[in-house]
Every structure is written in C-alpha cells, then in structure tokens.
C-alpha positions in Angstrom: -108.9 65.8 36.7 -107.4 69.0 37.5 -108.7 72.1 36.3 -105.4 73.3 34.5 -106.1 69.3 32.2 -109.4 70.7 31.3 -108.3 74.1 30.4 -105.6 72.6 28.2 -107.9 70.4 26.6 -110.0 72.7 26.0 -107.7 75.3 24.4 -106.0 72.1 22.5 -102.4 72.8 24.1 -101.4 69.3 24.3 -98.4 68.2 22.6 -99.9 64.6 21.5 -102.4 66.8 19.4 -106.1 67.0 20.2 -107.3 65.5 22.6 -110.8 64.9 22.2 -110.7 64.5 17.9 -108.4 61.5 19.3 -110.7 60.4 22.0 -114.0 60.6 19.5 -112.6 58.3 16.7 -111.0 56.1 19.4 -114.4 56.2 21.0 -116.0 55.1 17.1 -113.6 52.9 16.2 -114.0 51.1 19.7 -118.2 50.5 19.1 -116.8 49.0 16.1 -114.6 46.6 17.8 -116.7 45.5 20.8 -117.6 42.2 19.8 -113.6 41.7 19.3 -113.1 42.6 23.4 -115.8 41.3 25.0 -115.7 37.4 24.6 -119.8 36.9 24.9 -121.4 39.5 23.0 -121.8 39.0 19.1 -121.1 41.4 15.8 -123.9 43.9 15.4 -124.0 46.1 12.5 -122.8 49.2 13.3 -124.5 52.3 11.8 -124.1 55.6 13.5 -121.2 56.1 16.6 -121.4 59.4 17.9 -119.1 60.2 21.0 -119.7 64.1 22.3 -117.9 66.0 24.8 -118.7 68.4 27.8 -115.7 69.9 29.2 -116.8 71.3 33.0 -114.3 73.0 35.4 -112.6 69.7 36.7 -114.1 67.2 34.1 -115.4 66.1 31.0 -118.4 64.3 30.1 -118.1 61.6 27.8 -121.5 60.9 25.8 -122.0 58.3 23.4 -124.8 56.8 21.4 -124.6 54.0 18.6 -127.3 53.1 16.3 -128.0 49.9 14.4 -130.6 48.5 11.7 -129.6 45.1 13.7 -132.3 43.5 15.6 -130.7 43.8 19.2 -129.3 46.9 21.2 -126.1 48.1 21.1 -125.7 48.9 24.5 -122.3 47.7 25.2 -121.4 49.0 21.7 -122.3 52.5 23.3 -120.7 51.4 26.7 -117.2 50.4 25.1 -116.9 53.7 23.0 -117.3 55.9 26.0 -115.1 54.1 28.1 -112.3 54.2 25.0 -112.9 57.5 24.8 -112.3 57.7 28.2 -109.1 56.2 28.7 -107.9 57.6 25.6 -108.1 60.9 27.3 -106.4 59.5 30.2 -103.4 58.5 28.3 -103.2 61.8 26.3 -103.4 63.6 29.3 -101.2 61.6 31.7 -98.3 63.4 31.1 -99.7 66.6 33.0 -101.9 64.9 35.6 -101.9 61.1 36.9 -104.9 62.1 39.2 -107.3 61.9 36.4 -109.7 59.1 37.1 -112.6 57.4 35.1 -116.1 57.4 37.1 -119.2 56.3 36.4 -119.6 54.3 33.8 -123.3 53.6 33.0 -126.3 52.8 30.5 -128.9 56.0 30.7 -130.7 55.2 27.7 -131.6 51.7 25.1 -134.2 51.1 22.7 -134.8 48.3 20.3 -133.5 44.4 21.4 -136.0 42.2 23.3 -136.1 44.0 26.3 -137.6 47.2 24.5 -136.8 50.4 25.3 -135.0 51.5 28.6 -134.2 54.4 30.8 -132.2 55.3 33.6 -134.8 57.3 36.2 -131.6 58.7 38.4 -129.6 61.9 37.4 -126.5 62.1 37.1 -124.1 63.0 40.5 -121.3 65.8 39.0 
C-alpha cells in the first residue's frame, strides 16, 4: 500500500472508522466462521482468536493465532481470520488507494492435530 494508507491508518483518519478495530473483529469473527466458507473442513471449537497488527512504512502485518480445546488444529481457522482481516483492510482503505494488494498468505506455526506440531524454517521476505 502506499505510505500515505499506512499513515492514515495508523493515525485512525479514515472516514469508515478504524480501521484495524474493524479488521481484528472481522478477522475473529471470520475463525469463527471457517467451517461455513470452506466446504471440507469441519466445526472446531473455537477458544481464543487473536489477530495483531504491525503497521511498517508501506504495509501492515497481519498476525493471527486461534486456539482450541478441540482435538485437531485450527490452522485454516488461523488462515481465514488473517486473510479477513486482510481484505477488510482493503475495503476500508480502497477509497484512498486501489494499489493495495494482499501477499503472502501462509501457515508459520501449528501445534496439536495428528500431524503434531509444525513450523515454518523460512523468514519472512518484507
């Protein structure tokens, strides 16, 4: 995004409100939902959805984590709230700059499930 969108985000100058309250509970109330948008994963129960922010000159990282007492991961729980939280700062934003893109999607970290605990060796490219 361009560096004036993460200045204005950042002193909360937008007229739709603020931005990343907005984007945080769109990003919780997305984990929630996951099993509703994607057609092959099941209901987990949800504990804990945190969705944190990083604003850097020209973008903003999106971190979020889920827990569950469930017996699997919630990996795409995590995955969906991010990328909500994503878009939703895309469409608050819009208004001031359609060159806003969403990058790099990804899993860094997953414990619990079958497959154990997992992490993602790579850093990431900013």
């Amino acid at each position: 995004m361009l560096a004036s969108t993460t200045e204005a985000v950042a002193a909360n100058t937008f007229t739709k409100g603020d931005v990343l309250a907005t984007a945080r509970v769109a990003g919780i109330q997305a984990a929630k939902q996951a099993s509703v948008l994607l057609p092959l994963a099941h209901p987990v129960l949800v504990g804990n959805v945190y969705v944190n922010f990083t604003i850097a000159d020209m973008h903003i990282d999106i971190e979020a984590e889920v827990d569950t007492v469930d017996r699997t991961g919630v990996e795409m729980e995590a995955l969906v709230a991010a990328t909500v939280a994503a878009l939703t700062i895309y469409d608050m934003c819009k208004s001031s700059d359609r060159t806003m893109t969403v990058e790099r999607v990804a899993l860094w970290e997953k414990s619990g499930g079958r497959s154990g605990t997992w992490r993602r060796e790579e850093t990431p490219e900013l």
